[in-house]
N, C-alpha and C positions, 0 to 999 in steps of 0.2 A: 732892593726891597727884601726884606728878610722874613722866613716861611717863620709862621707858629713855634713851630721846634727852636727856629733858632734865637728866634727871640726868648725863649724860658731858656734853656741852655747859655745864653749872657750872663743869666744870674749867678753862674759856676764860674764865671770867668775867671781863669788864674792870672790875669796879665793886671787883674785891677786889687790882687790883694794886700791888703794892709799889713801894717807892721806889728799891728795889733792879730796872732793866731788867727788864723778861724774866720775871718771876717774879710771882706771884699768890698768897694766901694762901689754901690751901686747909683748913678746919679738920675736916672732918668724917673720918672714917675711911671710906675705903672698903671698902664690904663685899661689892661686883660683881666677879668676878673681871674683867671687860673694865674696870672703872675702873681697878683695882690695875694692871693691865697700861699702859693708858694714862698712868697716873701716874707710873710706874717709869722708860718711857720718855724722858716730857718729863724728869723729872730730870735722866737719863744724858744726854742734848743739853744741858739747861742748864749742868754742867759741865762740859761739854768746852768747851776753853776754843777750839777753831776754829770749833766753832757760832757760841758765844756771839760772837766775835767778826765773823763772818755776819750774823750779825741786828744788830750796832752796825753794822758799812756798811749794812746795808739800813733802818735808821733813820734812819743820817746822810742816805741818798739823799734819801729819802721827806720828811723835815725841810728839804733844800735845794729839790727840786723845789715843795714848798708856798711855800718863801720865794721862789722865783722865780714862780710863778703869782701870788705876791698883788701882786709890783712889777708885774706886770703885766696888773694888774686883774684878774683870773680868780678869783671865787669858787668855792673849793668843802670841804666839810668831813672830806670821805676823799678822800686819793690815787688808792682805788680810782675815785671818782667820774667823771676825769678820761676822757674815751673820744676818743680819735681822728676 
């Protein structure tokens, strides 16, 4: 059985995302009013299309700065990893 948290944290699932950017396939119906809420949300962002276009610069970045850390020997497997 899964706690609160982990049930809204599904909705981030990276294992269910589509080939379409930005977008995840969520199949279950939510029945929590704070998931409904949360999910309504991320829609209304994913279509607007000055989000969605936010989040491609912010992929492109995150894509470039990877390809330059790897010319330049630096491993690492998340951007976030990277620490000053």
């Amino acid at each position: 059985m899964k706690t609160k948290i982990e049930k809204i944290l599904s909705i981030f699932d990276q294992k269910e995302k589509t080939s379409r950017n930005f977008f995840i396939n969520y199949e279950y119906e939510p029945k929590d009013e704070i998931m409904k809420r949360i999910i309504k949300i991320l829609l209304k962002a994913a279509s607007n299309p000055k989000v969605k276009e936010e989040l491609e610069l912010e992929e492109e970045k995150d894509r470039l700065i990877k390809e330059l850390m790897e010319k330049l020997g630096v491993r690492c497997e998340n951007i976030t990893q990277i620490k000053s």
